[in-house]
C-alpha positions as CSV (number, residue, x, y, z in Angstrom):
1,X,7.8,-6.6,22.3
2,X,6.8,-4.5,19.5
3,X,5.1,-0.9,19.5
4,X,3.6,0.6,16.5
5,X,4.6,4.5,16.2
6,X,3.7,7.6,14.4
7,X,6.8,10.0,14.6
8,X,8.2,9.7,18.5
9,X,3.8,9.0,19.5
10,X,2.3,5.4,20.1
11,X,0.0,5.2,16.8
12,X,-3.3,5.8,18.1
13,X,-4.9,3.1,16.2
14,X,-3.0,-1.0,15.3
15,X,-2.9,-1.5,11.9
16,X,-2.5,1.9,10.7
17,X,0.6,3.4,12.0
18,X,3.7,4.1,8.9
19,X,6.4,1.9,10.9
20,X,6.6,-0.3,14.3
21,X,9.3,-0.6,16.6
22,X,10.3,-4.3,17.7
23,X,12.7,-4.6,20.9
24,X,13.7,-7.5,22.4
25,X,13.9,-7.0,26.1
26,X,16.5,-9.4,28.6
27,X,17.0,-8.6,32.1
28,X,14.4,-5.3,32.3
29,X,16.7,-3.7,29.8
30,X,16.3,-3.3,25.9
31,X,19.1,-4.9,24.2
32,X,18.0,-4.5,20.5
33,X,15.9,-2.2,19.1
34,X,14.7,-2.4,15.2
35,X,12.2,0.5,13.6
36,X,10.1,-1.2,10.7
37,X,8.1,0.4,7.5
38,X,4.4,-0.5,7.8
39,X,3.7,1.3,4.5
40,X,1.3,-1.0,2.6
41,X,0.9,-3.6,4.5
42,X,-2.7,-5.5,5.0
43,X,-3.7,-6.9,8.5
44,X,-2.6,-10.3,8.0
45,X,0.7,-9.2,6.9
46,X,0.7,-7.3,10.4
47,X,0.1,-10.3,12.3
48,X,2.5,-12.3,10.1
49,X,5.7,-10.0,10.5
50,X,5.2,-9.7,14.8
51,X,5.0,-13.5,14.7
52,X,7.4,-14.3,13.0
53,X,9.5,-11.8,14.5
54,X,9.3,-13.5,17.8
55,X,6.8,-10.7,19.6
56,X,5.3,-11.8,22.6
57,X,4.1,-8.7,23.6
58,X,2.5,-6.1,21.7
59,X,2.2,-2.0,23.2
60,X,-0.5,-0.4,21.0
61,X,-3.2,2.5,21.3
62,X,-6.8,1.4,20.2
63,X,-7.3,-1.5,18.6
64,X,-10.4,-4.0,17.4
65,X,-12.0,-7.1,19.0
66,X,-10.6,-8.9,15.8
67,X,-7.3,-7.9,15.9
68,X,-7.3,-8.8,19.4
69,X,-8.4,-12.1,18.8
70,X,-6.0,-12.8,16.0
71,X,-2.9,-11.7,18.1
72,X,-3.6,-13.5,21.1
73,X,-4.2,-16.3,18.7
74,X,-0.7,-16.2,18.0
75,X,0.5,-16.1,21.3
76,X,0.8,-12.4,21.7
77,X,-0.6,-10.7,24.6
78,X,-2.2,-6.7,24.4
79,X,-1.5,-3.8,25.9
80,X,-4.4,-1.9,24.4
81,X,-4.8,1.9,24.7
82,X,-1.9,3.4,25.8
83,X,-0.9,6.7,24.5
84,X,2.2,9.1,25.1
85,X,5.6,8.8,23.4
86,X,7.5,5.7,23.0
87,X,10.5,6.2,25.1
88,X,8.9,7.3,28.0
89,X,6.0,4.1,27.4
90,X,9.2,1.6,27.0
91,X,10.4,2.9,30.4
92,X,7.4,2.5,31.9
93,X,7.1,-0.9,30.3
94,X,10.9,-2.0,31.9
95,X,10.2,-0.8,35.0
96,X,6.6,-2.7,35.1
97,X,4.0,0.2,35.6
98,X,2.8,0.2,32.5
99,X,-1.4,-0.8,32.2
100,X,-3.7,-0.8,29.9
101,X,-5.0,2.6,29.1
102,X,-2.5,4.4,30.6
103,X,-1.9,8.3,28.6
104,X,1.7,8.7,29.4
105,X,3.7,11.9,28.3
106,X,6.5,13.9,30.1
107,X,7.1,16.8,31.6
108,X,7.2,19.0,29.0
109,X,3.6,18.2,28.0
110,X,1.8,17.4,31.4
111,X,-1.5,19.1,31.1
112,X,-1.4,19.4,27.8
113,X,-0.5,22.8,27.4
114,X,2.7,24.4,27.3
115,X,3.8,28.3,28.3
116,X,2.3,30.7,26.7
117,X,-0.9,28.2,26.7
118,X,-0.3,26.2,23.2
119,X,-2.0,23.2,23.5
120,X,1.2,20.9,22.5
121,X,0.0,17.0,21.8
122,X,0.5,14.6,19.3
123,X,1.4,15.5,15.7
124,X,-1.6,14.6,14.5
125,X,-3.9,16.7,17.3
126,X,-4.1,20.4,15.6
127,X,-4.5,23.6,17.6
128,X,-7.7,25.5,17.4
């Protein structure tokens, strides 16, 4: 399985997220877990590093028709626009809740605001 991340976030868009996390998963647990630098890297050398990495499955926020195509080319099937932080989407993942479009986050930021009514969100979401 592999996940591409921004910080502790699900990147919000394939193919442009700094590094990716590939975890190989036996028995509904993780059993290794490896972060990778995307820095630099073009589309193709995307698609080449999760196949040849073994993924099978990839976790991802928004992505293109194309890059759809070209994954499950490969043999790797999408879990397209899921958002929320990793640990809590890998969880989700194990235990087998986890669908497409699904905007997971915990406790601390359900509703998208926390005391004292700061809106709290991804890094990359700025207060107003």
């Amino acid at each position: 399985m592999a996940i591409p991340v921004f910080g502790r976030w699900i990147s919000p868009r394939f193919g442009f997220s700094p590094e990716m996390w590939i975890l190989t998963v036996e028995n509904g647990e993780v059993v290794f877990k490896e972060k990778i630098s995307m820095v630099g890297f073009t589309l193709f050398q995307w698609f080449k590093k999760l196949s040849s990495s073994g993924v099978n499955t990839l976790i991802c926020g928004g992505i293109d028709e194309f890059c759809c195509r070209q994954l499950e080319g490969i043999g790797i099937s999408i879990i397209p626009e899921v958002s929320g932080e990793v640990d809590e989407t890998v969880d989700l993942f194990l235990r087998g809740r986890l669908r497409p479009g699904l905007r997971g986050c915990n406790k601390e930021f359900r509703g998208g605001r926390r005391r004292k009514g700061r809106f709290s969100g991804p890094p990359w979401v700025k207060d107003e």
